[in-house]
N, C-alpha and C positions, 0 to 999 in steps of 0.2 A: 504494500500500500504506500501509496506517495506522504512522505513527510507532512504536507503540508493538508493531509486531509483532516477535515473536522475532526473534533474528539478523538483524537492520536498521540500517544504515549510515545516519545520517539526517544529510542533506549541506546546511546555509547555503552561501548564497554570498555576498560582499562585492567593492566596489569596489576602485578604487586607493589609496583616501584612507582604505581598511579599515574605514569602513561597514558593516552589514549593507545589502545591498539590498533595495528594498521591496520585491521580489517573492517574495524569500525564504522559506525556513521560518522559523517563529519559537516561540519557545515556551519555558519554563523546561524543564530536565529532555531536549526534546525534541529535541536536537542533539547530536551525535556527534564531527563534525568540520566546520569553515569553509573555506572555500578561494574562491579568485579564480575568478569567475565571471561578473565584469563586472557595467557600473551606471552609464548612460548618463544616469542624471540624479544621477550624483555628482557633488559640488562645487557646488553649486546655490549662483548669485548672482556667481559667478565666470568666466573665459572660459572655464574647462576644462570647464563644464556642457555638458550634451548633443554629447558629442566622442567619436569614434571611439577616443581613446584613452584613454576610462572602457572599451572592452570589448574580448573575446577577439576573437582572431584564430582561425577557423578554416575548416574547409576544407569548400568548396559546389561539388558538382557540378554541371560545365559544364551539361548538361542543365535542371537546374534555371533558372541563370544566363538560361538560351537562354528560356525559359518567361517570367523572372521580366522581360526587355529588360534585363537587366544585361549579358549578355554576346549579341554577335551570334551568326550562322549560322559565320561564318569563325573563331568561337574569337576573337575581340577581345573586350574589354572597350567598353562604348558608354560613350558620353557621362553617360548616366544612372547606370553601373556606377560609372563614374570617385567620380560624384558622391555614391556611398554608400560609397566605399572599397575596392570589389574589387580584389583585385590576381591577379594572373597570372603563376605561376612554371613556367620549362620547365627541363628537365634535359638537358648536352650530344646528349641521345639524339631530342631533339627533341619527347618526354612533357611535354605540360605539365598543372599543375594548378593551381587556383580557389581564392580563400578571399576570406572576406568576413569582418565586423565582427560578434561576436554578445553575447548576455547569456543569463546564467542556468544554473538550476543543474544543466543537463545539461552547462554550460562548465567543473562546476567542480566535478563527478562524477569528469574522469577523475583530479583530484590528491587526489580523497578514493581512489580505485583506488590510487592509487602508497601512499597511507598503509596501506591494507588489506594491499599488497603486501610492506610494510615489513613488518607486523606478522607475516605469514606467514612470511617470510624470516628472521626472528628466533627464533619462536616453535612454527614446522612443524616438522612430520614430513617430509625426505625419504629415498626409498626407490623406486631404481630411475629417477632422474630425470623422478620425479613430485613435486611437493611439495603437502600437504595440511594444513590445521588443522581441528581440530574446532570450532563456532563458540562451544558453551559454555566453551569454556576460555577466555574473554577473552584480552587480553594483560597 
């Protein structure tokens, strides 16, 4: 959707070193709010350049994983997974889930959601434990 349309959240994302990332929106005028969204060639010239921990942690299904040789048939993580950062968390119930290393500004959409949600929570209508803003009424 074009930046400039009505009631539009237009979401930058930046590194750790709080960068904008080059993949990002960019633009005078054309930004809303920034948020961490990872930036794997932040720090560039430095050891922390192209490292796992320029980016977000999140969550990849196994399925995927299984597709991608990051994760075997048995739900292990491979050698190869190892190698990219996947990790593998279970719950005493024996449920486990997947998450890998990402970038970008779907990473960093859901802390522009929490800001939207702030603004709501401040700013809404509730009634009947529904809550609603109208989008022309800014905050």
């Amino acid at each position: 959707m074009p930046t400039e349309g009505p009631n539009t959240i237009n979401v930058s994302s930046y590194g750790p070193s709080r960068k904008k990332a080059d993949y990002s929106n960019y633009g005078l005028e054309q930004l809303s709010v920034s948020a961490p969204g990872g930036f794997f060639r932040d720090y560039v010239g430095t050891p922390k350049f192209r490292t796992n921990a320029n980016l977000i942690l999140s969550a990849y299904p196994q399925h995927v994983g299984v597709v991608d040789g990051n994760i075997d048939d048995a739900g292990n993580v491979t050698p190869q997974g190892v190698a990219l950062g996947v990790q593998k968390a279970c719950g005493p119930d024996g449920a486990c889930g997947f998450y890998q290393f990402l970038q970008g500004t779907s990473m960093a959409a859901p802390h522009a959601t929490g800001v939207a949600a702030l603004i709501v929570s401040q700013y809404g209508k509730f009634s009947h434990g529904e809550a609603s803003h109208e989008p022309q009424q800014g905050a």
